[in-house]
C-alpha positions in Angstrom: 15.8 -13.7 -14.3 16.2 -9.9 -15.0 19.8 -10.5 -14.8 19.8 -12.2 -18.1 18.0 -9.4 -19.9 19.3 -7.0 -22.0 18.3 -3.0 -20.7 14.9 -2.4 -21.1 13.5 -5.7 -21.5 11.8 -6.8 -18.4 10.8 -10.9 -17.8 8.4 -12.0 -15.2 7.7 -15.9 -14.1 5.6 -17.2 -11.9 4.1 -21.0 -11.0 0.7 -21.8 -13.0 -2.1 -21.8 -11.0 -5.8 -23.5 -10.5 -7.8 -20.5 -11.1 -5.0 -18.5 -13.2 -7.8 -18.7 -16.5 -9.8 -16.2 -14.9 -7.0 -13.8 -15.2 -7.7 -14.1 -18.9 -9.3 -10.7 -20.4 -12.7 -11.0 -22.2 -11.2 -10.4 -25.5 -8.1 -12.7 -24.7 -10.6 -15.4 -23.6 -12.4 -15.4 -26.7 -9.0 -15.8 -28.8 -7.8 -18.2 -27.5 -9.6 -21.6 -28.7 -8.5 -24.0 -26.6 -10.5 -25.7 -24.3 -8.4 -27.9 -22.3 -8.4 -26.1 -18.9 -4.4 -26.7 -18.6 -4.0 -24.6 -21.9 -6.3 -21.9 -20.4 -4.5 -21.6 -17.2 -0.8 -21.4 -18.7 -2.6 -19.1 -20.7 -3.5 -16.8 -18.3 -1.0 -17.4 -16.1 1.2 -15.8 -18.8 -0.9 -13.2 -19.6 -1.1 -11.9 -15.9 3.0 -11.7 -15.6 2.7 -9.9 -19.1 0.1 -7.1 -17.7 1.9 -6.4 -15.0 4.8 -6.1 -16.8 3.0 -3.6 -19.4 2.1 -2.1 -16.6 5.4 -0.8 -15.4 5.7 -0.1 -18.7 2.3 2.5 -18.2 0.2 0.3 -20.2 -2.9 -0.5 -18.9 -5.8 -2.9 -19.7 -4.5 -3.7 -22.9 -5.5 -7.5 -24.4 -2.8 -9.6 -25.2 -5.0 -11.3 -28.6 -3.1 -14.6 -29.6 -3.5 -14.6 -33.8 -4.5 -17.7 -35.7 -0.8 -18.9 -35.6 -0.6 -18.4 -31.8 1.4 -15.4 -31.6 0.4 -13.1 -29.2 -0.2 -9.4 -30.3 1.2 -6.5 -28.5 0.0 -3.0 -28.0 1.7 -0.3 -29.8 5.1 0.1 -29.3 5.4 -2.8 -27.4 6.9 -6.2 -28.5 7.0 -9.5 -26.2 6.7 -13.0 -26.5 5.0 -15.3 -23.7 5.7 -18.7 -23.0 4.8 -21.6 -20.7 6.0 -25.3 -19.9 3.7 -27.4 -17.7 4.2 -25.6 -14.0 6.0 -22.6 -15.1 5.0 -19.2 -17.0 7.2 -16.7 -18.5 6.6 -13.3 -20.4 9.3 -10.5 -21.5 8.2 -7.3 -22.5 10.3 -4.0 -23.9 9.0 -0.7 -25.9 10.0 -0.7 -29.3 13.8 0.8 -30.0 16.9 -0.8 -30.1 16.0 -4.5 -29.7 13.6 -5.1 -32.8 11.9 -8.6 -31.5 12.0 -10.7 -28.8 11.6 -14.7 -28.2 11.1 -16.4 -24.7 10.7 -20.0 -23.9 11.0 -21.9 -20.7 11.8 -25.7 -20.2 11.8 -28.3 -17.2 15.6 -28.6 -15.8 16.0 -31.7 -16.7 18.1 -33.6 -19.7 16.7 -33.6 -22.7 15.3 -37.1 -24.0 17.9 -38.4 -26.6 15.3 -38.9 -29.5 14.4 -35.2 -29.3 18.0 -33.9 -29.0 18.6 -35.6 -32.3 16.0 -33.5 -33.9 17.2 -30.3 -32.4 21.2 -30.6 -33.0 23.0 -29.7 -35.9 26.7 -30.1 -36.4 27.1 -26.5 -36.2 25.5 -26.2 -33.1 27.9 -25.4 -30.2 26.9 -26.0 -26.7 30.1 -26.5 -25.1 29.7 -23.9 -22.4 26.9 -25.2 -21.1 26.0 -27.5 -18.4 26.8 -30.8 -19.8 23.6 -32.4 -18.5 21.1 -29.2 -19.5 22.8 -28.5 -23.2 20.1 -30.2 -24.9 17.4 -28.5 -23.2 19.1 -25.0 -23.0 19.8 -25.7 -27.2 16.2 -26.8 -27.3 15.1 -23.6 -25.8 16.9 -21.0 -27.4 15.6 -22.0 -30.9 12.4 -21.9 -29.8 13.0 -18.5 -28.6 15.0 -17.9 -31.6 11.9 -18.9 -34.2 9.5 -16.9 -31.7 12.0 -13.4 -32.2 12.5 -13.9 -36.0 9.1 -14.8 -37.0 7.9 -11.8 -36.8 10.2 -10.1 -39.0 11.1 -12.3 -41.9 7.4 -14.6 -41.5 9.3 -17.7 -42.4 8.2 -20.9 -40.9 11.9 -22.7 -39.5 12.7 -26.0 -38.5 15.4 -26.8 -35.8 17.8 -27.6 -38.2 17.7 -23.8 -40.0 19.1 -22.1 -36.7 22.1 -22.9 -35.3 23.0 -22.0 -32.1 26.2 -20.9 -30.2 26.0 -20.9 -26.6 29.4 -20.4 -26.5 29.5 -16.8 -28.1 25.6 -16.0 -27.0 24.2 -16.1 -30.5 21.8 -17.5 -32.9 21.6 -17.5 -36.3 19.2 -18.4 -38.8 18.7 -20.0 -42.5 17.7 -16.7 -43.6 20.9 -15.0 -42.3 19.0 -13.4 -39.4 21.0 -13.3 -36.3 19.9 -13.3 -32.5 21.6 -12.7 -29.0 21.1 -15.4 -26.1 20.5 -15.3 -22.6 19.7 -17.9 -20.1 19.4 -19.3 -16.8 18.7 -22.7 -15.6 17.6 -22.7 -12.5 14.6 -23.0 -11.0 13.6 -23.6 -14.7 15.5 -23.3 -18.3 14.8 -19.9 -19.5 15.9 -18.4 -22.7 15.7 -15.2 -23.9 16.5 -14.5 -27.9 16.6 -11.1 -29.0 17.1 -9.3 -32.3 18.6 -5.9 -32.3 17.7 -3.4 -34.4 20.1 -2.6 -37.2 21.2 0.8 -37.2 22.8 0.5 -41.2 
């Protein structure tokens, strides 16, 4: 996985666990409203990657607060994005400096249902680089990723069909006009990385 990154961005994974909800600061704990125990434990399982991650970073004990909209919030001159599928947890973190957001998601390798790649895919869309049976998913993927990186700087909520996606060339780009580098890997899972680099005008 830290092949796929971009310098100074690191990514962690590891396999959700029973137990992983205790890894779950008090302060995280208590923003984090969901009470299903799965949601807890991808939760923390996330969380734990990101702190060590910080970590190497010399960050210590700082809660990773998720806000109303479920975005988590970093500590000072850090930016990151967490995310989790059913087994599998994922976090990238990188001080603030070139790269001006980042967007993670990670996906099951496995075909995307048909009905769901019809809501993802636009005409635009070029995937033609990709494994043929894992395009949906990887497309799927990066504009999650993609609406997790931009989010933060223009606030506008996008759909699937207002980023279009090249895995061809490594790029995303948005309704707005923003644009996003790609990076991915698919096995054991389908992780994608989406990054937005600062613009030095």
């Amino acid at each position: 996985m830290a092949a796929i990154a971009p310098s100074g961005v690191r990514i962690g994974c590891r396999r959700i666990r029973e137990g992983d909800e205790a890894h779950l600061l008090p302060g995280e704990a208590h923003s984090i409203p969901a009470r299903q125990p799965g949601m807890r434990r991808a939760s923390g399982a996330a969380r734990w990657i990101a702190h060590g991650l910080l970590a190497e970073l010399g960050v210590g004990d700082a809660a990773i607060l998720r806000t109303p909209s479920g975005a988590p919030v970093w500590p000072e001159g850090i930016m990151g994005s967490l995310a989790h599928d059913d087994d599998m947890a994922v976090a990238a973190v990188a001080p603030v400096g070139d790269i001006a957001s980042l967007g993670i998601d990670v996906e099951p390798a496995q075909p995307l249902p048909d009905d769901i790649l019809a809501l993802v895919t636009t005409p635009a869309d070029r995937t033609d680089a990709a494994d043929r049976h894992l395009a949906g998913r990887i497309l799927f993927a990066a504009k999650e990723a993609v609406y997790k990186a931009v989010y933060p700087l223009d606030r506008e909520v996008l759909g699937y069909e207002d980023i279009t996606v090249d895995l061809n060339a490594g790029h995303a780009t948005t309704k707005t006009g923003r644009k996003a580098r790609l990076a991915y890997c698919v096995a054991p899972r389908v992780v994608v990385l989406a990054f937005v680099e600062k613009d030095r005008g």
